[in-house]
C-alpha positions as CSV (number, residue, x, y, z in Angstrom):
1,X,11.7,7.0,19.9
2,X,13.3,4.0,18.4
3,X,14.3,3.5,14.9
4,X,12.6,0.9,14.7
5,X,9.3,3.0,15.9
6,X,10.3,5.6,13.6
7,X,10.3,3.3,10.5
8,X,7.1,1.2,11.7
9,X,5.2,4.2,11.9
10,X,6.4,5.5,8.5
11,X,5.3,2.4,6.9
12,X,2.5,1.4,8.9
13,X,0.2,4.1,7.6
14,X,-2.1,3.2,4.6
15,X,-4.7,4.4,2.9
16,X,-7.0,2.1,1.3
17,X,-5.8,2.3,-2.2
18,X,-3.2,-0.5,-1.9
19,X,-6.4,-2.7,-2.5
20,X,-5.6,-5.3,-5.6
21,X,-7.1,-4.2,-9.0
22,X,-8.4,-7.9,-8.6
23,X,-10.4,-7.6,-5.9
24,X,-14.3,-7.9,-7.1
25,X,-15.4,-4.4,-5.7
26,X,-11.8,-2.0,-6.6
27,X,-13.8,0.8,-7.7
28,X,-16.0,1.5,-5.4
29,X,-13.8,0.6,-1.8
30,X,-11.8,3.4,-3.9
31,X,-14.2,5.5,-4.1
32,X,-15.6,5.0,-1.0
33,X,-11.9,5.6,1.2
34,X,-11.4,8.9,-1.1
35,X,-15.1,10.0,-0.8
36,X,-14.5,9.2,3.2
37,X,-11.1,10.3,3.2
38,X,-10.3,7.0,5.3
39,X,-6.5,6.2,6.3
40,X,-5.4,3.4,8.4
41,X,-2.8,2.4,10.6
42,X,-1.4,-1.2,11.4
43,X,-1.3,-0.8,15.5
44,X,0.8,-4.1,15.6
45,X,-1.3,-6.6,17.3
46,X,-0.6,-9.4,18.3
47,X,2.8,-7.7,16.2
48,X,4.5,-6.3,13.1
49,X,5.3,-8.2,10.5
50,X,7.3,-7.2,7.0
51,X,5.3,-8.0,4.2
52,X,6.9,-9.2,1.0
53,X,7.1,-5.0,-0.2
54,X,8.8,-4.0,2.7
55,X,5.7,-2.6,4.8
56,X,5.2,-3.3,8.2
57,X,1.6,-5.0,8.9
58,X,-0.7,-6.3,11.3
59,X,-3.7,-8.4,12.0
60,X,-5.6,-5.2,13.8
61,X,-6.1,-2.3,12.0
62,X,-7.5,1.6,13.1
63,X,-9.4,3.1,10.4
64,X,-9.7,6.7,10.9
65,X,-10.6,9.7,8.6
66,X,-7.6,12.5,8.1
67,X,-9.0,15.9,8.1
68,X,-7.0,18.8,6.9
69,X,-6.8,20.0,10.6
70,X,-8.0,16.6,12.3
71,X,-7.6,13.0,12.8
72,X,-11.0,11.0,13.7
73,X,-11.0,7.7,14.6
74,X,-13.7,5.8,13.1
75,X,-12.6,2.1,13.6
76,X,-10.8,-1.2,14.4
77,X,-10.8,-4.2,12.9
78,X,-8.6,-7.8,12.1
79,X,-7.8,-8.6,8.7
80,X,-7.6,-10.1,6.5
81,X,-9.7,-8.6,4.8
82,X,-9.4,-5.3,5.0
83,X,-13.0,-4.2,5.6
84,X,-13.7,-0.6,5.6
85,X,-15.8,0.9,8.2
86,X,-19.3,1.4,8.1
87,X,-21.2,4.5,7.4
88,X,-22.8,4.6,10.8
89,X,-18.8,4.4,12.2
90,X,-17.8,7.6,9.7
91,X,-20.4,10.3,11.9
């Protein structure tokens, strides 16, 4: 793997809590992605782009819940914004 892969996947990797304190509903998207346990991963389509903190981002996004023993994915969507997946996608 490339260094280049190595550090996009290393900073690709989010879990919701990177949403602004601004944003109208803060508390309970945090809630929700802790409740949910939901992660998600910039795939890099169209492509990665550095954001002004150094991550790596993209307009496509898998949302997917990290178990202690499992990964299920639960989701993909564009953004901006970041919308979190549905219930009906977490079962």
């Amino acid at each position: 793997m490339s260094n280049l892969a190595l550090t996009v996947c290393k900073v690709a990797i989010n879990r919701p809590m990177d949403v602004p304190v601004t944003h109208p509903n803060w508390s309970e998207r945090i809630i929700y992605a802790k409740t949910h346990n939901l992660w998600h991963y910039h795939i890099g389509i169209p492509n990665y782009e550095k954001s002004e903190k150094g991550d790596y981002t993209s307009e496509y996004v898998l949302h997917y819940i990290k178990g202690d023993d499992f990964i299920k994915l639960v989701d993909l969507s564009a953004h901006p914004p970041l919308n979190l997946p549905s219930v009906e996608c977490l079962v």
